[in-house]
C-alpha positions as CSV (number, residue, x, y, z in Angstrom):
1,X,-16.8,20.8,-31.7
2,X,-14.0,19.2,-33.9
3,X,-11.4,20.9,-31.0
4,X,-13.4,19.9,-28.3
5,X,-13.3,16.1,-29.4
6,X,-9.6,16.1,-30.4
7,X,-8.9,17.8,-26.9
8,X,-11.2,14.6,-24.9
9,X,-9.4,12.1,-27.6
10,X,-5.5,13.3,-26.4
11,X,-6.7,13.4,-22.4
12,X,-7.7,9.4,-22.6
13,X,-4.2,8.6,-24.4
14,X,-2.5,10.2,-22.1
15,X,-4.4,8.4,-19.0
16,X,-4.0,5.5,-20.9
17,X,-0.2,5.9,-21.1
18,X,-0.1,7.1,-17.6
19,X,-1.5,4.2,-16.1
20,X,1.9,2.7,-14.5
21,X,1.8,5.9,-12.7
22,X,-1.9,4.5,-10.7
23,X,0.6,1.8,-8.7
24,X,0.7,1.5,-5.3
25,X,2.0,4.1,-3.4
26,X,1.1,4.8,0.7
27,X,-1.0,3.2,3.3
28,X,-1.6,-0.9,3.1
29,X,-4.2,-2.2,0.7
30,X,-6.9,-4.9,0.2
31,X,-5.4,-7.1,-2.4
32,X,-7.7,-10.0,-1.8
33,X,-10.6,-9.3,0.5
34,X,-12.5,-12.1,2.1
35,X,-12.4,-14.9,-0.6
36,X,-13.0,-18.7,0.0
37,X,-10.3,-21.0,-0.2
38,X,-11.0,-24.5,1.6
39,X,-12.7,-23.9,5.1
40,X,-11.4,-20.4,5.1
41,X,-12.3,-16.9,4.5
42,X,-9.1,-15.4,3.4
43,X,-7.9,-11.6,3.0
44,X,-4.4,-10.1,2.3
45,X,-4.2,-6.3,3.0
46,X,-0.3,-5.3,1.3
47,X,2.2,-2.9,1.4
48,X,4.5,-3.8,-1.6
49,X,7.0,-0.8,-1.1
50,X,10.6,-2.1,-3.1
51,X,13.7,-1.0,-1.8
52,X,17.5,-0.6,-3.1
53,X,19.4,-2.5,-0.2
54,X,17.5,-5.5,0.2
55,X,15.5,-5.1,3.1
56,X,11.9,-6.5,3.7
57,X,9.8,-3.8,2.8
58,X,7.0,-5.8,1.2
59,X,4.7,-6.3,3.8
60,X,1.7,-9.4,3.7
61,X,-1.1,-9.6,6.5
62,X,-3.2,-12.6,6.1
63,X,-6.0,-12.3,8.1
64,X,-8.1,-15.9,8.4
65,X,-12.1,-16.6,9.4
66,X,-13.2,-20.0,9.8
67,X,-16.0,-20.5,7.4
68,X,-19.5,-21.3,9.6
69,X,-18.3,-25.4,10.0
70,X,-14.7,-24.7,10.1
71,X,-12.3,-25.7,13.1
72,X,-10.9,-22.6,14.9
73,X,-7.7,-20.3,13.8
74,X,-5.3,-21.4,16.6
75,X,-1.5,-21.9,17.1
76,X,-1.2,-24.8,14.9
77,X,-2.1,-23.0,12.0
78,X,0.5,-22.0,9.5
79,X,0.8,-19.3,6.8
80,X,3.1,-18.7,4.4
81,X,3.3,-16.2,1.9
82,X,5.8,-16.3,-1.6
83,X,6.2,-13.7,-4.2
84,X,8.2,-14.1,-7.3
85,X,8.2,-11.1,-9.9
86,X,6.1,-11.6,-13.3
87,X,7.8,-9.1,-15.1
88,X,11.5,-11.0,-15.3
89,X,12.9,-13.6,-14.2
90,X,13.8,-14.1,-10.3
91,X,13.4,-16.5,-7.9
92,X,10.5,-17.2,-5.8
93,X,11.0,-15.5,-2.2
94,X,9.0,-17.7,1.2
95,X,8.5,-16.6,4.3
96,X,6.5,-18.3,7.3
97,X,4.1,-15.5,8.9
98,X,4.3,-15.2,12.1
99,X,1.3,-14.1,13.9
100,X,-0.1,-11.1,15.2
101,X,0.4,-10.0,18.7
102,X,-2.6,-7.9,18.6
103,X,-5.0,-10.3,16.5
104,X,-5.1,-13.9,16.7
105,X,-6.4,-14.2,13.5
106,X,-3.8,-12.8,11.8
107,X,-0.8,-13.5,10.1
108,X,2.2,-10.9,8.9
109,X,5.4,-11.7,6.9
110,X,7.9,-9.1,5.3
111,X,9.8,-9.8,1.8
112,X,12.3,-8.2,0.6
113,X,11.2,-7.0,-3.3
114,X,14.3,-5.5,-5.0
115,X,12.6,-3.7,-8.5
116,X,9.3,-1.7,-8.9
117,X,6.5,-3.7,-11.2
118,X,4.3,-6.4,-10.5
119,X,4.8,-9.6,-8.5
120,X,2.4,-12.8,-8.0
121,X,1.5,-13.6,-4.5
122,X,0.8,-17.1,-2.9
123,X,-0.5,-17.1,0.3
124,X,-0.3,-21.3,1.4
125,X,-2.4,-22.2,5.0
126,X,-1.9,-25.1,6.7
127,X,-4.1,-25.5,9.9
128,X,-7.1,-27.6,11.7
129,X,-10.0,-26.4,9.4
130,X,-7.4,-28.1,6.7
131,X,-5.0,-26.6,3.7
132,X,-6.0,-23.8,1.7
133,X,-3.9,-21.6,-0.8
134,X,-4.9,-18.3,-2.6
135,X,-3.0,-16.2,-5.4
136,X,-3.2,-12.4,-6.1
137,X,-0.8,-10.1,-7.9
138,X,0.4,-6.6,-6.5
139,X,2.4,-3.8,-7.9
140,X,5.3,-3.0,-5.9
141,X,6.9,0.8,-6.2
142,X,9.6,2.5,-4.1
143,X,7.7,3.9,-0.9
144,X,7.6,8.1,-2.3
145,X,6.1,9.9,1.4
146,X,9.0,12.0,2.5
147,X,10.6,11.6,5.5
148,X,9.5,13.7,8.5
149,X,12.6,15.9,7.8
150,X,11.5,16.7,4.0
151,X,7.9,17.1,5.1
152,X,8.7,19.7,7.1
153,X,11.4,21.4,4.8
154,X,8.3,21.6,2.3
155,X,5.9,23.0,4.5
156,X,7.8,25.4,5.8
157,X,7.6,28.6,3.3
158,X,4.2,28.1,3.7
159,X,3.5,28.7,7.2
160,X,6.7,31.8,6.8
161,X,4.1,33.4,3.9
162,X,1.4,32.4,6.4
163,X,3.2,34.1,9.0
164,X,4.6,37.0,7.3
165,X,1.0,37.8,5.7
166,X,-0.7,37.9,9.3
167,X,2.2,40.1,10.3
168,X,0.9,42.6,8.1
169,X,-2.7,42.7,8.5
170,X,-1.5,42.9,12.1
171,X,-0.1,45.9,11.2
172,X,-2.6,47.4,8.7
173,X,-5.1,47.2,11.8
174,X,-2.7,48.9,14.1
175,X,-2.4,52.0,11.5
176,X,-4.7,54.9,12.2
177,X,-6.9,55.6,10.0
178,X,-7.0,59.3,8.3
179,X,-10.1,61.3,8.8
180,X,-12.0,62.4,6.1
């Protein structure tokens, strides 16, 4: 019993110690999800993937409903989107979203984040229905799916064992049996 607890006491510390290792990593995700602000109902779905030579990997969509008395999302509205890291110092990175060919109502901006950890978002709107802001954090991490090339590599001695092993029962099959 004594083993058993000491065994359930060492798996939370190291879950606890491992929890860095829960940050983002793969398809966008909801970092705010439909949350008032002003005559708005706002969400930000991210993809806060950090990169070594400075390119905008940290991807925002902003995605705006009027609330019920609110004045239509049109042309006119503006979005912008700043991060600045919590973690150290740095300075606080703008961008103006442009918005979506394929959705109207919303909004994408890329920004470059140059370390893994987290970073505070501010997401500033500006349209007819009238100003708005709303603030999140997100964890950014260097993107970790392999590249088509790699994925393949990996794969690979898989499907050779997979291969190899129907080879055989191929030619199992094919034997003749001895007569008893």
């Amino acid at each position: 019993m004594r083993r058993a607890r000491r065994a359930v006491a060492a798996a939370f510390v190291l879950l606890a110690a491992a929890s860095p290792a829960f940050a983002h990593s793969g398809p966008p995700y909801p970092a705010v999800s439909n949350q008032a602000a002003g005559r708005y109902s706002v969400a930000v779905w991210t993809d806060p993937d950090t990169t070594d030579d400075r390119s905008a990997q940290g991807k925002f969509w902003v995605t705006l409903r009027p609330a019920a008395s609110g004045a239509p999302i049109d042309a006119a509205t503006r979005v912008d989107v700043s991060i600045k890291p919590t973690d150290r110092p740095g300075a606080v990175q703008s961008l103006r979203a442009g918005m979506a060919k394929s959705d109207p109502l919303t909004f994408f901006a890329a920004l470059p984040m140059d370390h893994e950890g987290p970073f505070a978002v501010h997401v500033a709107i500006d349209g007819p229905a009238g100003p708005a802001q709303v603030d999140c954090e997100v964890q950014a991490t260097y993107d970790l799916r392999p590249s088509p090339f790699l994925l393949i590599l990996y794969v690979m001695p898989f499907v050779l064992v997979a291969f190899l092993w129907g080879k055989l029962l191929i030619a199992r099959r094919r034997r003749p049996r001895p007569a008893h």
